[in-house]
C-alpha positions as CSV (number, residue, x, y, z in Angstrom):
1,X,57.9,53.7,149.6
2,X,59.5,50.5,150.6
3,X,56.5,47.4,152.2
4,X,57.9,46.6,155.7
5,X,56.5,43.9,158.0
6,X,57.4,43.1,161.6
7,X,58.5,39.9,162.2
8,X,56.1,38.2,164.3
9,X,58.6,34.7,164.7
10,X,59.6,37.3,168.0
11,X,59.0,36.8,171.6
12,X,60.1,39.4,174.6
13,X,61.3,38.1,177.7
14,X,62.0,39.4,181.5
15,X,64.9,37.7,183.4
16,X,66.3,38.9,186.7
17,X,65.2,42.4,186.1
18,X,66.2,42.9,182.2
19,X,63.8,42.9,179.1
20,X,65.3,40.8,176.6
21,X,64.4,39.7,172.5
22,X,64.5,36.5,171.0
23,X,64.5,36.0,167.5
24,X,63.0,32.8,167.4
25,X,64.2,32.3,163.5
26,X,67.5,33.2,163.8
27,X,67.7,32.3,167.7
28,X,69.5,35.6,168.3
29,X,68.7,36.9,171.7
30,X,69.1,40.6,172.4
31,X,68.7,43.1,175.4
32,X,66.9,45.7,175.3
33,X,68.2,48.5,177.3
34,X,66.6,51.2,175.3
35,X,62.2,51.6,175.8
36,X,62.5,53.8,172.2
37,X,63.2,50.7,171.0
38,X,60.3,48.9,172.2
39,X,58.0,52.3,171.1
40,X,58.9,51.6,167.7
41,X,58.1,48.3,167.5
42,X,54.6,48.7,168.5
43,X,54.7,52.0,166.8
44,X,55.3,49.5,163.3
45,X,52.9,47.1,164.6
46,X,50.0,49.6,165.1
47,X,51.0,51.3,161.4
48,X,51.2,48.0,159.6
49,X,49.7,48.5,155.8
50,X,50.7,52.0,155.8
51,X,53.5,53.5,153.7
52,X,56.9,53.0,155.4
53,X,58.2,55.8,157.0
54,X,62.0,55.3,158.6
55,X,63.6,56.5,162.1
56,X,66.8,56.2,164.0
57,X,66.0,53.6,165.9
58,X,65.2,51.5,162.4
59,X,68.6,50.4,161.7
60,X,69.1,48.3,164.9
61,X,65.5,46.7,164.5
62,X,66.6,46.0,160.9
63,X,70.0,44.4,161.6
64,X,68.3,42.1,164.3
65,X,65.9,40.7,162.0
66,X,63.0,42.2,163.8
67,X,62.0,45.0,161.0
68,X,62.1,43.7,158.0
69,X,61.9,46.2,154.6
70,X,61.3,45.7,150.7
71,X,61.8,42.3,149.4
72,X,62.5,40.3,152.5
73,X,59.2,41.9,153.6
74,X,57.7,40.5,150.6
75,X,59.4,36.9,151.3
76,X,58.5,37.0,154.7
77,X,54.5,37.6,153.9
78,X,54.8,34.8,150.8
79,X,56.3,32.6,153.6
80,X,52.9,33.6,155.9
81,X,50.7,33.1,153.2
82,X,52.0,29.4,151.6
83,X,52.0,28.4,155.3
84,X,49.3,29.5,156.5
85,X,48.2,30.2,160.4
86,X,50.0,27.9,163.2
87,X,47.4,24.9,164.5
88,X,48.0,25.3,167.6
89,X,48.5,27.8,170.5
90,X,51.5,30.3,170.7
91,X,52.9,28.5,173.2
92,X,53.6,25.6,171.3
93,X,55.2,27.7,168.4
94,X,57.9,28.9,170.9
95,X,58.8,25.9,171.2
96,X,58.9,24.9,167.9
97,X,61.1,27.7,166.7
98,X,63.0,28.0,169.8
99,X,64.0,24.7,170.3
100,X,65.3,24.5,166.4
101,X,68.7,24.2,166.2
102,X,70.3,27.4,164.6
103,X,73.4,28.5,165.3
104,X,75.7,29.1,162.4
105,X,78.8,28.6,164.7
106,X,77.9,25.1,164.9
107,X,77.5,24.7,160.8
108,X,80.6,27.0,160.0
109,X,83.6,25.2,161.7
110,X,87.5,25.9,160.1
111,X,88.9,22.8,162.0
112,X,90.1,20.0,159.6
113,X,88.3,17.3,162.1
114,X,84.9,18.8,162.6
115,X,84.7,16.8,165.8
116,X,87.4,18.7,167.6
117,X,84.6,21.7,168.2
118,X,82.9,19.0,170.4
119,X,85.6,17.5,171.9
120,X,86.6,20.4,173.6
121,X,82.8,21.7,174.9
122,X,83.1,18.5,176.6
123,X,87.0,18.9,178.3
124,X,85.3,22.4,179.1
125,X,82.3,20.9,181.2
126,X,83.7,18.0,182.6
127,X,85.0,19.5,185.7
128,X,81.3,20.7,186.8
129,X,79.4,17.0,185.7
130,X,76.6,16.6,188.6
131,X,76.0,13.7,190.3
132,X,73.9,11.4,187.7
133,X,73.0,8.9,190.2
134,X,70.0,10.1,191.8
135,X,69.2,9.1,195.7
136,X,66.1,10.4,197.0
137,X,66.1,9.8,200.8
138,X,63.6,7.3,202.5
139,X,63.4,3.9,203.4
140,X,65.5,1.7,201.2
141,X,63.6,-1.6,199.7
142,X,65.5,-4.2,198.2
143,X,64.1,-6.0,194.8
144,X,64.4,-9.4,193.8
145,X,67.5,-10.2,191.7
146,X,66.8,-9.6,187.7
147,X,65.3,-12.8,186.0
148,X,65.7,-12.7,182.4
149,X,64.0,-16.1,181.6
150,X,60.4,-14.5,180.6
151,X,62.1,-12.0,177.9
152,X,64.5,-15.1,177.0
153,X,61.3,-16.7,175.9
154,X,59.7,-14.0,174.2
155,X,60.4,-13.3,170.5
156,X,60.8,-9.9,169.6
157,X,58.2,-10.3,166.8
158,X,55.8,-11.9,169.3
159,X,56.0,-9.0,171.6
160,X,55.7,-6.4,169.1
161,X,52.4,-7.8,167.6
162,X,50.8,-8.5,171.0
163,X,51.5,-5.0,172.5
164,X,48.1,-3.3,172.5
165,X,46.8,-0.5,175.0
166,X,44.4,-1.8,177.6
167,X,42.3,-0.1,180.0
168,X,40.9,-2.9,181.5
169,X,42.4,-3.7,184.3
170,X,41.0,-6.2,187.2
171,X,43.2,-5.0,189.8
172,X,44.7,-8.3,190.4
173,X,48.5,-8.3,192.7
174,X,51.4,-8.5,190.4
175,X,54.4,-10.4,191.6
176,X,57.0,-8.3,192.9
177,X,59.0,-10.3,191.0
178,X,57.8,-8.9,188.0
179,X,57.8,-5.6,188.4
180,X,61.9,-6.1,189.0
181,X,62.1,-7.2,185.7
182,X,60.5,-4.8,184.3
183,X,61.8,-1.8,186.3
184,X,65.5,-3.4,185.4
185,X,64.9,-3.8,181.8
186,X,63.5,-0.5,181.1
187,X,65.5,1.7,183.4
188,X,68.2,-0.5,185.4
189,X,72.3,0.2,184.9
190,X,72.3,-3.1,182.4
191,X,75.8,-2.6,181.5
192,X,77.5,-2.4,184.4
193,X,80.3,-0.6,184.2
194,X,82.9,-2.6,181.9
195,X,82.1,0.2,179.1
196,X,83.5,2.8,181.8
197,X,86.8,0.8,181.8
198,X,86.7,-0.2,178.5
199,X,86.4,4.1,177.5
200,X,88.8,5.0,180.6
201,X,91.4,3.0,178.9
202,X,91.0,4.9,175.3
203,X,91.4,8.1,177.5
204,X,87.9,9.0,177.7
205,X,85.4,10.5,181.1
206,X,82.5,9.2,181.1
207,X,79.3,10.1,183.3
208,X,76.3,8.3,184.5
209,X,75.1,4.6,183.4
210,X,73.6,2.9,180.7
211,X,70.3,1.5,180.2
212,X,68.5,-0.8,177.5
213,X,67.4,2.3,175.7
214,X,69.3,5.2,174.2
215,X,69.8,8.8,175.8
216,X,70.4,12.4,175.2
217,X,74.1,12.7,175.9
218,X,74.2,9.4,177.8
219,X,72.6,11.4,180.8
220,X,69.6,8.8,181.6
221,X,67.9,12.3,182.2
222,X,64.5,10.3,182.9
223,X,63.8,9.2,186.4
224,X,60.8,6.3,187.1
225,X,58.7,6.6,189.9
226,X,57.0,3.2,191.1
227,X,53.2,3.8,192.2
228,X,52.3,0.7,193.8
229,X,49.0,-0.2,194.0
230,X,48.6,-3.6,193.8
231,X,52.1,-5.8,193.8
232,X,52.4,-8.6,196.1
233,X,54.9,-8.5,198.8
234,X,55.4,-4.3,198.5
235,X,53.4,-2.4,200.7
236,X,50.9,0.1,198.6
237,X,52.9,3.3,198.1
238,X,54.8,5.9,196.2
239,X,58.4,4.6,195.3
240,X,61.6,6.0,193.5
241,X,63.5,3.6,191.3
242,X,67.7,3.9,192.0
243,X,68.5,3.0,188.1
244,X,72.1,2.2,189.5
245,X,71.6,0.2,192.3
246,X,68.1,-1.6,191.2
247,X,66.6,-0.8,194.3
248,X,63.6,1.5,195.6
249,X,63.1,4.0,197.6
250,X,59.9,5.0,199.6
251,X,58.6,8.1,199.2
252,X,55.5,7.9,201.0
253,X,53.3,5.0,202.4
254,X,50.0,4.5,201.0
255,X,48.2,6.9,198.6
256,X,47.2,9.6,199.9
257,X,45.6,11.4,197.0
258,X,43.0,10.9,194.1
259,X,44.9,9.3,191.2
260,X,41.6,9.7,189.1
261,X,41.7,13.2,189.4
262,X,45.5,14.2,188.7
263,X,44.7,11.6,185.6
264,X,42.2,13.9,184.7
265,X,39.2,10.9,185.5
266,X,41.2,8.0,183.6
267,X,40.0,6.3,186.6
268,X,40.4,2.8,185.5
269,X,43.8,3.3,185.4
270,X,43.7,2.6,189.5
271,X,42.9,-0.4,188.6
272,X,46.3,-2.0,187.5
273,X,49.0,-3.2,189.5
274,X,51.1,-0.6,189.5
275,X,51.7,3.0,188.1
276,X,55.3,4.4,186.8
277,X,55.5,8.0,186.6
278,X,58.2,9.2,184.4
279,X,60.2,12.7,185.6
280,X,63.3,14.5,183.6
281,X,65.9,16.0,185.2
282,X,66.0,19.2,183.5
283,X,69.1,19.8,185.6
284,X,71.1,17.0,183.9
285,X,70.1,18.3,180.6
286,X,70.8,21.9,181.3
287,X,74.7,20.7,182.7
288,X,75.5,19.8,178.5
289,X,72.8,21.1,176.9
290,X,72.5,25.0,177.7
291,X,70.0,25.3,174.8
292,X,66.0,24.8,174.5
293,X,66.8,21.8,172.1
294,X,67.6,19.7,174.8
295,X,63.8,19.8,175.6
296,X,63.1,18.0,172.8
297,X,65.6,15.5,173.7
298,X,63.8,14.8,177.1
299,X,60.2,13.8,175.4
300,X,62.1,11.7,173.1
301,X,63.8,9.9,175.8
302,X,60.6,9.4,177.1
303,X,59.3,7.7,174.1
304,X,61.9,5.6,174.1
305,X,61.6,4.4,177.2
306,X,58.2,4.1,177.2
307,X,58.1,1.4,174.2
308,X,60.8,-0.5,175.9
309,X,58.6,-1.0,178.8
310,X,55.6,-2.0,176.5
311,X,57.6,-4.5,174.7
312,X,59.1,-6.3,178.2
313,X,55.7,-5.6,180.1
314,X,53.8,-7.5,177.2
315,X,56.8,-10.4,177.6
316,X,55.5,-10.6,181.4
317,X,51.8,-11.2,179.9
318,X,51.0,-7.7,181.4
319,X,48.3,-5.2,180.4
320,X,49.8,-2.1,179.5
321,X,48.3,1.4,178.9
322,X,50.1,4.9,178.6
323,X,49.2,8.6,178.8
324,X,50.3,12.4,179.1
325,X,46.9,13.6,180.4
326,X,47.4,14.4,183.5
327,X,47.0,17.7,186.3
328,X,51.2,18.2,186.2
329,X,51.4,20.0,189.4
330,X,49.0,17.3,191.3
331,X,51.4,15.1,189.5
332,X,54.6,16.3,191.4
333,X,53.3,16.7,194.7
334,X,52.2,12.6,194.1
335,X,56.0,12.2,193.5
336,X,57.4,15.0,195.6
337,X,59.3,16.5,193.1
338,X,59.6,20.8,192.3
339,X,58.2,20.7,188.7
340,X,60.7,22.8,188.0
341,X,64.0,21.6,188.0
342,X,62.3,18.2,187.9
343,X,58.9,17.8,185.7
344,X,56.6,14.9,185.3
345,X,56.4,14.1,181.4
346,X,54.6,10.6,181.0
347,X,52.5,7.8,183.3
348,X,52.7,4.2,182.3
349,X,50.6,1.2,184.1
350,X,50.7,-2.3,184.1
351,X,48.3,-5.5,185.6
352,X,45.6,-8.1,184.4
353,X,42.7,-7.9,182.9
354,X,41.0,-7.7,179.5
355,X,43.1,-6.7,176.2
356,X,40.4,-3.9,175.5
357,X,41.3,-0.5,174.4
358,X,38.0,0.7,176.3
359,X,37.3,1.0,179.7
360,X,34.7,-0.5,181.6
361,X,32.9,3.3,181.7
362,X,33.3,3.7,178.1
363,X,31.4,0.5,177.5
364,X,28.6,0.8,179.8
365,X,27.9,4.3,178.2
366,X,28.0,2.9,174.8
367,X,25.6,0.0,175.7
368,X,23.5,3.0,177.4
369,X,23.4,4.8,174.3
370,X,22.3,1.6,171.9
């Protein structure tokens, strides 16, 4: 009798009413409109190790990948073995298979210009682009005009070498000032529009702005929210940056929840001058990129501009520290945002204080404990 294994790279779904398969290997999704079918996958599962007896319902599961007989059996289990279990939760290996990219359309194309597969996604999306600018409503606050003298004066090298996470802060104001440069140089519209003109006159659309730092399908998918806790002349509050019009809008005055808590007890963190949460609008993303992939794209976005705001916060002889640890849906409410269509990924702070990577706490308990 032939070995058989069930392929465990699977994961079922429900949407709108319907059962569905994904192949997370392959990245093959399937319906299943039959329950038999489902019976004789557990049916396998539950008979695993015993000889291999075939049914009608075998072929199907065999031609999705899901049942797999003889040698690619074998392969698959020599696969399992040599890689041993994954280190972390199932969770994260859905993501990691399913956001792979896959699809042997994309690898197999006939055209003599490979690019002209691309070129016409785009024509066919173009008509439905969303509006990339965001405008939450509230209160409009103008900032100060961009000053680029401080970065001007800053070497590259010099910035790099003296970035270091802090978290000592003294809760000292920071100029308002400042926090426009920083605000501009990590997330502001800093081309202007000539590259619009420039592309509109080679025959090309373009969508959305440009910042300092690169992005997923040029879709600045990232949104910053300023928490201002202690920046002269801006009143203590929650703020959302407009990239394209480098100007902010409140949110809410005041802050009217526990930032040590949805920071999971970081709590010197409430010390600095001011708090940037960074959002992604999954809903730009899901506009070009249909596919989980494009998740990956939003954390790397992210990263990017998260050094970016290091390297010019370091330039302003700021403090800075970073994290992910945070309660995500005490997060949102902070920002007013749905978590779902729009997520809080990353927190950033800035202010004076001591170059230390420990915090105040941290010290006294080590002095405690010597």
């Amino acid at each position: 009798m032939s070995e058989f294994k069930v392929n465990e790279n699977l994961t079922i779904t429900l949407n709108e009413g319907i059962f569905g398969l994904w192949n997370l290997e392959t990245g093959e999704q399937y319906e299943i409109f039959d329950r038999r079918y489902l019976d004789r996958i557990f049916e396998l599962n539950e008979s695993s190790g015993m000889p291999y007896t075939s049914k009608p319902e075998d072929g199907i599961l065999i031609e999705a990948g899901i049942l797999l007989i003889g040698k690619k059996a074998e392969q698959y289990q020599k696969i399992q073995k040599t890689n041993g279990p994954w280190g972390w939760d199932l969770v994260s290996k859905i993501f990691h298979l399913g956001s792979k990219h896959n699809f042997p359309s994309d690898s197999a194309s006939t055209e003599e210009n490979k690019e002209t597969g691309y070129v016409t996604f785009c024509e066919s999306i173009a008509e439905s682009a969303p509006n990339l600018d965001i405008e939450r409503e509230g209160e409009l606050v103008k900032l100060p005009t961009w000053n680029s003298n401080a970065i001007d004066a800053y070497s590259l090298k010099k910035a790099l070498w003296e970035r270091i996470t802090s978290r000592n802060f003294n809760g000292g104001p920071v100029p308002l000032e400042i926090v426009s440069n920083i605000l501009f140089t990590t997330f502001g519209k800093v081309h202007g529009d000539s590259h619009k003109k420039n592309l509109a006159e080679r025959g090309i659309l373009t969508v959305g702005y440009r910042r300092s730092s690169p992005s997923a399908g040029c879709l600045q998918a990232t949104e910053a929210y300023l928490v201002a806790l202690n920046i002269s002349n801006l009143e203590q509050g929650i703020y959302h940056y407009r990239s394209h019009q480098h100007a902010l809008t409140k949110l809410d005055s005041g802050i009217n929840a526990d930032l040590s808590q949805i920071l999971c007890h970081q709590s010197f963190a409430v010390d600095a001058g001011f708090l940037i949460v960074m959002s992604s609008r999954f809903d730009k993303l899901w506009w070009k990129y249909p596919h989980s992939r494009a998740y990956r794209s939003a954390l790397m976005d992210v990263g990017h501009l998260s050094q970016t705001f290091n390297l010019v916060a370091t330039a302003h002889n700021l403090n800075t520290w970073l994290t992910g640890y945070f309660i995500d849906d005490l997060l949102n409410k902070l920002i007013k945002i749905d978590g779902f269509k729009e997520h809080s990924l990353f927190v950033l702070a800035g202010g004076y204080g001591l170059q230390d990577p420990l915090s105040p706490g941290v010290v006294k308990l080590l002095k405690a404990t010597t």
